[in-house]
C-alpha positions in Angstrom: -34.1 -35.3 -49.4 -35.0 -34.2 -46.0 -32.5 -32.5 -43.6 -32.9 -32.1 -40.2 -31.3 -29.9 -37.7 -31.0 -30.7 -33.9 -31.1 -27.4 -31.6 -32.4 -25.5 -34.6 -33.3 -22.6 -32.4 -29.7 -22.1 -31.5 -28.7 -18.5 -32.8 -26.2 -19.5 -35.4 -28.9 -21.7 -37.2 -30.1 -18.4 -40.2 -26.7 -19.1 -40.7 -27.4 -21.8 -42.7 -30.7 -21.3 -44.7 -28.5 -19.3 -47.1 -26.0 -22.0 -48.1 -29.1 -24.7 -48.3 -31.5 -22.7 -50.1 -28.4 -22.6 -53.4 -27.6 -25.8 -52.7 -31.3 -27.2 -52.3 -31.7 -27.7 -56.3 -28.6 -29.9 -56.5 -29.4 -31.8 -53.5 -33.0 -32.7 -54.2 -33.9 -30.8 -51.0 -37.3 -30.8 -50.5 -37.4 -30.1 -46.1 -35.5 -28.6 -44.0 -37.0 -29.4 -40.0 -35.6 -27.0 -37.2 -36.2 -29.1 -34.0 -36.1 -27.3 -30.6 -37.2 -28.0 -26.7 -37.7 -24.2 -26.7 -40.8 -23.4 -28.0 -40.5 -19.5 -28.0 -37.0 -19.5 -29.1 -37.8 -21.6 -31.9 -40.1 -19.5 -33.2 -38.3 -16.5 -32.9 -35.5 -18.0 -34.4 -37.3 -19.9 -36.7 -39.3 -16.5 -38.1 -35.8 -15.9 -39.5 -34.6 -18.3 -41.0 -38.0 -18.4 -42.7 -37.8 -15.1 -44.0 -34.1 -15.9 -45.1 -35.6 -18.8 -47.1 -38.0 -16.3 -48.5 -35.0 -14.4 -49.5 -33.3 -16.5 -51.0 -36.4 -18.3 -52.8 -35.7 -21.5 -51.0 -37.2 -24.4 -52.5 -37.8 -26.7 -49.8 -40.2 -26.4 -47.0 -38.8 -25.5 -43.8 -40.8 -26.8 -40.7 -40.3 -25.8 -36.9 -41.1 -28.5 -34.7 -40.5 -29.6 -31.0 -41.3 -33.3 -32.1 -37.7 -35.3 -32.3 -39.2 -38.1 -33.5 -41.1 -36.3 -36.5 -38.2 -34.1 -37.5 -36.2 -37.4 -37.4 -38.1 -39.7 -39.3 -37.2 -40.2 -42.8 -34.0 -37.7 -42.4 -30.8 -38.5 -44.8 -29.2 -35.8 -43.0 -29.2 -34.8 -39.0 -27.4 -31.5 -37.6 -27.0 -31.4 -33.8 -25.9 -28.5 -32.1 -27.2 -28.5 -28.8 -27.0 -26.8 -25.7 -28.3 -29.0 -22.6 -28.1 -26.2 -19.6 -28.2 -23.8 -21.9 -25.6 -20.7 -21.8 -26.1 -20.9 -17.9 -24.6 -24.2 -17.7 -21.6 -22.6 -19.4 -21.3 -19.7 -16.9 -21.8 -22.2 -14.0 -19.3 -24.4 -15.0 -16.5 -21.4 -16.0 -17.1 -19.5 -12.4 -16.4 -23.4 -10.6 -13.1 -23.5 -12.9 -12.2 -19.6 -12.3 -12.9 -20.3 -8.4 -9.8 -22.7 -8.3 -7.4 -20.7 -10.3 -7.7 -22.7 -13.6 -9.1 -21.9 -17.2 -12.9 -22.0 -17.7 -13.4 -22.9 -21.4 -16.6 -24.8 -22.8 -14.6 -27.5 -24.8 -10.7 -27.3 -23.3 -10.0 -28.4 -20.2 -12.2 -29.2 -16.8 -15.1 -26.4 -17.9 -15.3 -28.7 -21.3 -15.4 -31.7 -19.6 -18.4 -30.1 -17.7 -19.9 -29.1 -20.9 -19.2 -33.0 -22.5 -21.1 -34.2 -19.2 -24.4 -33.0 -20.3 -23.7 -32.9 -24.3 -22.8 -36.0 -24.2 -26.0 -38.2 -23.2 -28.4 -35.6 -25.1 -26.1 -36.5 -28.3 -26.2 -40.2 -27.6 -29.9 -40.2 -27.0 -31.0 -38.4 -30.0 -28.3 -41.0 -31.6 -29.9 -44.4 -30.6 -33.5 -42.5 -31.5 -32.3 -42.5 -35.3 -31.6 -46.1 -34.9 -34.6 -46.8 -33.4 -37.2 -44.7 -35.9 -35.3 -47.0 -38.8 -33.0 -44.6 -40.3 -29.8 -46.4 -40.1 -28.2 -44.8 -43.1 -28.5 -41.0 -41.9 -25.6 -39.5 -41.5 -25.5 -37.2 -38.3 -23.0 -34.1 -38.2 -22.7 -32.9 -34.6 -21.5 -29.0 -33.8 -22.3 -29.6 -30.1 -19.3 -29.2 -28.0 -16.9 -30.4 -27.5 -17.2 -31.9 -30.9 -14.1 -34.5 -30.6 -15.1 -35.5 -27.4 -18.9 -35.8 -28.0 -17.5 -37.9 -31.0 -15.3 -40.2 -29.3 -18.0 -41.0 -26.7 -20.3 -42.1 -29.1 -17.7 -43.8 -31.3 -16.9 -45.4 -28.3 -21.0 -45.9 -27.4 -21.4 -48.3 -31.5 -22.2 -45.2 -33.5 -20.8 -45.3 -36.7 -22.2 -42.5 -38.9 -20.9 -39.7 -36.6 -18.8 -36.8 -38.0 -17.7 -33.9 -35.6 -17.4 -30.3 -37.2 -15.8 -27.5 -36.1 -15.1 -24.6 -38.6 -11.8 -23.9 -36.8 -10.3 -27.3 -38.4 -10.3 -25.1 -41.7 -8.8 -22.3 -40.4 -5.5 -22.3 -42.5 -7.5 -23.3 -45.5 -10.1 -20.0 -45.1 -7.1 -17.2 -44.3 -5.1 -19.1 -47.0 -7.7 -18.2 -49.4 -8.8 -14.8 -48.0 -5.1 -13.3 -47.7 -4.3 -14.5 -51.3 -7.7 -13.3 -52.8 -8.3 -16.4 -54.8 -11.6 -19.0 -54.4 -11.1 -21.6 -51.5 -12.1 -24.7 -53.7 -8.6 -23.7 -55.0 -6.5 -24.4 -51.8 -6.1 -28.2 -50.0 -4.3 -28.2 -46.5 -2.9 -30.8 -44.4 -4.5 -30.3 -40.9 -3.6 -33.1 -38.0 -4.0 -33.4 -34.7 -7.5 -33.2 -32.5 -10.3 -31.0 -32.2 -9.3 -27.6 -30.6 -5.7 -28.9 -30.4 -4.3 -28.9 -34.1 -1.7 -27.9 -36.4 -1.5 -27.5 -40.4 1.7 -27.7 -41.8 1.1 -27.6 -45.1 -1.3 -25.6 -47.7 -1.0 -25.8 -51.0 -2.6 -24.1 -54.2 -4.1 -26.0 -57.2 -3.0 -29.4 -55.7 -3.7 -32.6 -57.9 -6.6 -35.1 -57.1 -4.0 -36.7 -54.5 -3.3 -33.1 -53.2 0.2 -33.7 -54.6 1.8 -30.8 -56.3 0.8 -27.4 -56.9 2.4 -24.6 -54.9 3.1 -24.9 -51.2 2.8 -21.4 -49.9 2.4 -21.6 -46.1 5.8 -21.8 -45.0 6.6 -18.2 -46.6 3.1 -16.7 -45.1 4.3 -17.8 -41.9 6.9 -15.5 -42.1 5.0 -12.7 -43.8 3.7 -10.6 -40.8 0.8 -8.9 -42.9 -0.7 -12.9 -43.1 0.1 -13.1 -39.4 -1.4 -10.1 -38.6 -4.8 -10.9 -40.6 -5.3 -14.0 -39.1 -5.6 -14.9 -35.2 -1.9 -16.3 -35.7 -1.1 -12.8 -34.1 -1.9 -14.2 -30.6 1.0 -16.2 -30.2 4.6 -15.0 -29.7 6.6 -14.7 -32.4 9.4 -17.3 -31.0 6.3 -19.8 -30.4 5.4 -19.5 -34.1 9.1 -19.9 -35.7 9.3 -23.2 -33.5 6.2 -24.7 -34.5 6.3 -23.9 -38.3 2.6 -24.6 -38.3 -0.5 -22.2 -38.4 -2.0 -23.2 -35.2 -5.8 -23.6 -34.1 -6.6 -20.9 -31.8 -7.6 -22.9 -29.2 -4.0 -23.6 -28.9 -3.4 -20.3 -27.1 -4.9 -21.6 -24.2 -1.9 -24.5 -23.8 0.7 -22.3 -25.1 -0.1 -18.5 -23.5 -2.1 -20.9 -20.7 -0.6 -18.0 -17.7 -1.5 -15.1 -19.6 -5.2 -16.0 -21.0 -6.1 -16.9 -17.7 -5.2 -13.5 -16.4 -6.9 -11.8 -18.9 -9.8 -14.2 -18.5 -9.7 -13.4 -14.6 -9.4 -10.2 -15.0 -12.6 -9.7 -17.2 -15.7 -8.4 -15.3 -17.9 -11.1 -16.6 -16.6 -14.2 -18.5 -17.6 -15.3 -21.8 -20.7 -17.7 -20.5 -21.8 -14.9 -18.7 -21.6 -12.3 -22.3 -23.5 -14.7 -24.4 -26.2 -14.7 -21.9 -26.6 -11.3 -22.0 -26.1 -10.7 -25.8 -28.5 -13.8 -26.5 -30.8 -12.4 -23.8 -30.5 -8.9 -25.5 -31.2 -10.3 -29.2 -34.5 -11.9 -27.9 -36.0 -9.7 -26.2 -35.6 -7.3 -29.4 -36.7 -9.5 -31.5 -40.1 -10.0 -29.5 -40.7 -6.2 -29.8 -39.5 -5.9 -33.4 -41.4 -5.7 -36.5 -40.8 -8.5 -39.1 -39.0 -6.1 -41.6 -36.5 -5.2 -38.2 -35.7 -8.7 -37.1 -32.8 -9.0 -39.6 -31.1 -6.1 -39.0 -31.3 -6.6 -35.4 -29.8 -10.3 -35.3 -27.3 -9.1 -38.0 -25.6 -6.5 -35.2 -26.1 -8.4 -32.1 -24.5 -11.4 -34.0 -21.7 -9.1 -35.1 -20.8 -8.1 -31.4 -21.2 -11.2 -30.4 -18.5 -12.6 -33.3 -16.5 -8.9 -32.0 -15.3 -10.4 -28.5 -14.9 -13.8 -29.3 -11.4 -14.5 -27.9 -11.2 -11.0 -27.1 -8.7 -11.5 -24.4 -6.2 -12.8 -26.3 -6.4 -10.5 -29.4 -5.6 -7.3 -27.7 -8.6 -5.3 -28.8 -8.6 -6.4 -32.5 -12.1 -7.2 -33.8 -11.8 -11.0 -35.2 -14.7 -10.0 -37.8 -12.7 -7.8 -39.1 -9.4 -9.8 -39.0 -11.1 -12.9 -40.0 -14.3 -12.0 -42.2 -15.7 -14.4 -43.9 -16.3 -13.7 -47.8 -18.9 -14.0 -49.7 -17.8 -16.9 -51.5 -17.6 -18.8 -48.1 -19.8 -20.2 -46.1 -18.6 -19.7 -42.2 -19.3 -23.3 -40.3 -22.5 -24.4 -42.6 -19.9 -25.0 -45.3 -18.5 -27.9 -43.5 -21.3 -29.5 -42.8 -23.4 -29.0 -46.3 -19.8 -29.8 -48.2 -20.2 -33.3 -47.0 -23.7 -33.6 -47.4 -23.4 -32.5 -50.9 -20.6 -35.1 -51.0 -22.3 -37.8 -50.1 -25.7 -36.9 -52.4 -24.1 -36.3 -55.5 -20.8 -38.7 -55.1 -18.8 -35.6 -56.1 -15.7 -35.8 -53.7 -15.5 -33.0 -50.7 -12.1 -31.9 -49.0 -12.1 -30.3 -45.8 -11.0 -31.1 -42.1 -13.2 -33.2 -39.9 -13.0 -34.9 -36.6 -13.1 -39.0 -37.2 -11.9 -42.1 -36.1 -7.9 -42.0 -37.0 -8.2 -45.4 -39.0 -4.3 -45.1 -39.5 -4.0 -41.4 -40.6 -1.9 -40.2 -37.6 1.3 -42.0 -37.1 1.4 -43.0 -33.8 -2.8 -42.9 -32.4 -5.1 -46.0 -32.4 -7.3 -46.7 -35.4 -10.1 -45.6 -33.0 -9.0 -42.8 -32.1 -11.1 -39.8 -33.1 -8.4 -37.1 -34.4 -8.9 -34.0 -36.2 -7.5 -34.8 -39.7 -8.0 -33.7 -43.6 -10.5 -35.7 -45.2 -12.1 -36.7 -48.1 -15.7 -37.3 -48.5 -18.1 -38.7 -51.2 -21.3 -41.5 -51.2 -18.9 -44.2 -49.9 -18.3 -42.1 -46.3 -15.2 -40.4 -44.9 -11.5 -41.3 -45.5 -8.9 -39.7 -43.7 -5.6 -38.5 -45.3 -2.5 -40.0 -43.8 0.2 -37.6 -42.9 3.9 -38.4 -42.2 5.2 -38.4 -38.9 4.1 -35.2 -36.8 6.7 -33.4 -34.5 7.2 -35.3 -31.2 6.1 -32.3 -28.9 3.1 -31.9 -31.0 2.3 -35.8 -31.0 3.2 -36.0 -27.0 0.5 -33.0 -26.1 -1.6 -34.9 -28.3 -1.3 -38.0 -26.8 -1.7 -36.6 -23.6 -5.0 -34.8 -24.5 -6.1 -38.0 -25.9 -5.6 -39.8 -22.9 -8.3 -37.5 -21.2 -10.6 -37.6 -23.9 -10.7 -41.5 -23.6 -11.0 -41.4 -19.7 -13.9 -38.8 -20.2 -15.5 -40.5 -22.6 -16.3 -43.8 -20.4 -16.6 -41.7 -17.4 -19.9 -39.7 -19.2 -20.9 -43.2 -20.6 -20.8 -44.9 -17.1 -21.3 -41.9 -15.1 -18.1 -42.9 -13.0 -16.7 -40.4 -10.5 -13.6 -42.2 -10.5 -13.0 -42.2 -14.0 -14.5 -38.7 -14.2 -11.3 -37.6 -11.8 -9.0 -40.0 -13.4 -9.9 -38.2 -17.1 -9.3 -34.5 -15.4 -6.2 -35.5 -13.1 -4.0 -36.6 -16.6 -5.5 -33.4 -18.7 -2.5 -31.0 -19.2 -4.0 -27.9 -17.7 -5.1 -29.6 -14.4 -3.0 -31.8 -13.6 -3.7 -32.8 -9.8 -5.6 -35.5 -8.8 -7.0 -33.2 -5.9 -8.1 -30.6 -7.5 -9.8 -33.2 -10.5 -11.7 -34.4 -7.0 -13.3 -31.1 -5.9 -14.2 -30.1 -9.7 -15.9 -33.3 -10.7 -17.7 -33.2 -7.2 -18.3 -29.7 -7.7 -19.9 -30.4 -11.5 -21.9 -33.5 -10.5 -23.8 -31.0 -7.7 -24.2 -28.2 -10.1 -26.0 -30.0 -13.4 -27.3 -32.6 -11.0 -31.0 -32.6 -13.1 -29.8 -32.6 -16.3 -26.8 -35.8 -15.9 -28.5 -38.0 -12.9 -26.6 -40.0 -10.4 -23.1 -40.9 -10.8 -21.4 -43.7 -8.6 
C-alpha cells in the first residue's frame, strides 16, 4: 500500500511517522510520500520524520518529493493538509477581521472564510488530479482548514471519497478516556453537529456493537468540576454548561463567550497568525544550524510552546498540554485519519467522529449536508450514526452556520462576490451585509495571486 501525504512539510507531519510505522505491518505499508511546494522546508521537515522512521524501525520507504503527480500515482490513501499563503495568509486575513471589530479565526467566521478562499481550490485541484492520474478508489482525508467547509465545497464540486478530520470532533471521547484512566477503544460517544461547532451528549463505556448499553458516564462528569477542570470545558461559564448538558467543542467559545474572546484576542500584542509565524520561523531556522542528533529535541520544545498558547486567551493562563495531554496510548490527530485507513484495509470496523455528508443522521439537515457526526468506518466507506432529535437552539445555530457554509461553498467554486457577501452577511458573528461587503472586497485584494479574479 502506498500512502501519500499532501503538505507533508507542514510541522505537525513527524506527528505521524510514529503511528504508521506500528501500523505499517498490518497495513501492508510499503511507502509513505511527503509532497511539498517547499523545497527547504521539506527537507528539513522531512529529515525528521525520517529519523522518526529510523526510530521506530519503520518498514516502509518514506520518499520526499515536490512532484504531485508522482506522490499521487498509485496512492490508496491521500492526506492533505495544506496551507496556500502560508501562515502569512492567516495573519493578513485576522488583522482585516481585527481592523473592523470582529473575530479573526482561521476556520470560524469571516477570517475562515478567507482561509476556505484559498484552501479551497488547492484541495479541489489536487482532487480532480487523483481522478485524472486513474486512481478513483483513493480515499482522500483532508486536515486543511476549514475541514467542513473544504468538504462541503468539494462534496458540492462531484467528489465523493472526501472525509474531513479534525481531532477536536473526538474531544469528549479523548478526556473521557484520559480522566477515567482506562484505553480509548473502550469508550463510544455520540458527537453531532458541524465542524468547529458541535456538541456530544452522550459517552458511554464498553458499549455493544450498536453502541447500545454499557455505562453512560458523561452526564455525571459534567458536573464533576475536577473533569471540567482537566478538560477545556473550563472555558465556558458554569450556567452555559448546566444549560447545554453537552461537553462542547472548543471552538464553541467563540459563539458563546463571542464579547469576551474578542477582547482578549484584541488585546493580545500579536495574534495567533502572527505567533505561529514566529514560532515556525524560530523552529527552522534552528533546525538549519542543528546537528542531526539536536533536531528532535528542538522540534519537540518549540512544538510544545506552540501546543502551550493554543487558545491561550480563553484558558486564563492554563497550559492545554498539560490540561489536555495526550497519552501514550493515543495518537493526537494521526489517529483519526490512520483509524479509518486501517478500517478500510483490513475491513475491521473504526468508530470515531468525522465530518460527511449527513445522509439522514441529523434530524432536521439535508442528506447533503456535510455535518460533523459519529461514524463508523470499514472497506465498504463511511456510515454516519443517526441521533435523535438535537436541542432546537443547538439545531437553529446549526442551521444557521450551515446556511453560510453553503453560500461559501458556491461562492469559492464560482468565485462570486455576491455570493461571497451573501455567505458572510447570514454568518452569526457578522451579521451585516455592509460590513460582509468591505471584508470580501478587502480579502479578494489581499490573496489576489493565489484565488484569481472574482466577478
Amino acid at each position: 500500500m502506498k500512502l501519500t501525504i499532501i503538505g507533508g512539510a507542514g510541522v505537525r507531519t513527524p506527528r505521524l511517522i510514529p503511528s504508521l510505522a506500528r501500523r505499517a505491518q498490518q497495513l501492508g505499508l510499503e511507502e509513505v510520500w511527503l509532497m511539498d511546494q517547499q523545497p527547504e522546508k521539506l527537507q528539513l521537515i522531512g529529515g525528521l520524520c525520517q529519523q522518526l522512521a529510523e526510530q521506530n524501525k519503520a518498514t516502509f520507504k518514506l520518499i520526499l518529493s515536490t512532484d504531485a503527480r508522482a506522490a499521487i500515482s498509485g496512492a490508496q490513501h491521500i492526506i492533505t493538509s495544506i496551507r496556500p499563503g502560508l501562515e502569512q495568509g492567516r495573519a493578513t486575513d485576522e488583522r482585516i477581521c481585527f481592523n473592523h471589530g470582529i473575530l479573526g479565526q482561521e476556520t470560524t467566521g469571516a477570517a475562515g472564510f478567507a482561509m476556505a478562499m484559498r484552501s479551497i481550490p488547492a484541495i479541489l485541484d489536487y482532487a480532480r488530479l487523483v481522478a485524472e492520474i486513474g486512481a478513483p478508489q483513493a480515499w482522500i482525508y483532508n486536515f486543511t482548514n476549514p475541514a467542513g467547509l473544504v468538504a462541503q465545497a468539494l462534496h458540492d464540486a462531484g467528489i465523493e471519497r472526501i472525509i474531513g478530520i479534525c481531532d477536536s470532533a473526538n474531544g469528549a471521547q479523548h478526556a473521557v478516556s484520559r480522566f477515567l484512566h482506562i484505553p480509548l477503544k473502550r469508550v463510544a460517544h455520540e458527537v453531532y453537529g458541524l465542524n468547529h461547532l458541535s456538541w456530544t451528549r452522550s459517552v458511554r463505556v464498553d458499549p455493544d456493537a450498536e453502541n447500545k448499553g454499557g455505562e453512560e458516564v458523561l452526564p455525571s462528569l459534567l458536573h464533576d468540576e475536577a473533569f471540567i477542570q482537566s478538560t477545556h470545558m473550563s472555558m465556558f461559564a458554569p450556567g452555559l454548561r448546566d444549560w447545554q448538558r453537552s461537553f462542547l467543542n472548543e471552538y464553541l467559545h467563540y459563539y458563546y463567550h463571542r464579547d469576551e474572546a474578542l477582547a482578549a484576542l484584541l488585546h493580545k500584542s500579536e495574534t495567533r497568525g502572527e505567533e505561529v509565524i514566529r514560532l515556525t520561523g524560530e523552529l527552522l531556522d534552528k533546525l538549519r544550524a542543528a546537528a542531526p542528533s539536536e533536531m528532535m529535541t528542538i522540534y519537540q520544545q518549540v512544538m510544545g510552546r506552540r501546543g502551550a498558547t493554543y487558545m491561550a486567551h480563553a484558558r486564563g493562563g492554563v497550559d492545554r498540554v498539560k490540561m489536555e495531554a495526550v497519552g501514550d496510548d493515543e495518537e493526537g490527530y494521526a489517529s483519526v485519519a490512520l483509524g479509518c485507513v486501517e478500517a478500510i484495509e483490513t475491513n475491521m470496523p473504526h468508530y470515531t467522529g468525522l465530518n460527511v455528508p449527513n445522509n439522514g443522521a441529523i434530524p432536521g439537515m439535508q442528506d447533503d449536508d456535510v455535518v460533523e457526526i459519529s461514524c463508523w468506518i470499514d472497506q465498504r466507506g463511511v456510515r454516519p450514526i443517526p441521533v435523535r432529535e438535537v436541542p432546537q437552539h443547538q439545531y437553529l445555530l446549526m442551521r444557521d452556520v450551515k446556511q453560510y457554509e453553503r453560500l461559501a461553498a458556491q461562492a469559492i467554486l464560482q468565485r462570486s462576490r455576491d455570493l461571497a457577501v451573501q455567505a458572510l452577511a447570514v454568518h452569526p458573528l457578522i451579521g451585516s451585509y455592509p460590513l460582509a461587503q468591505s471584508l470580501v472586497g478587502e480579502f479578494i485584494a489581499a490573496h489576489q495571486d493565489l484565488i484569481g479574479e472574482w466577478h
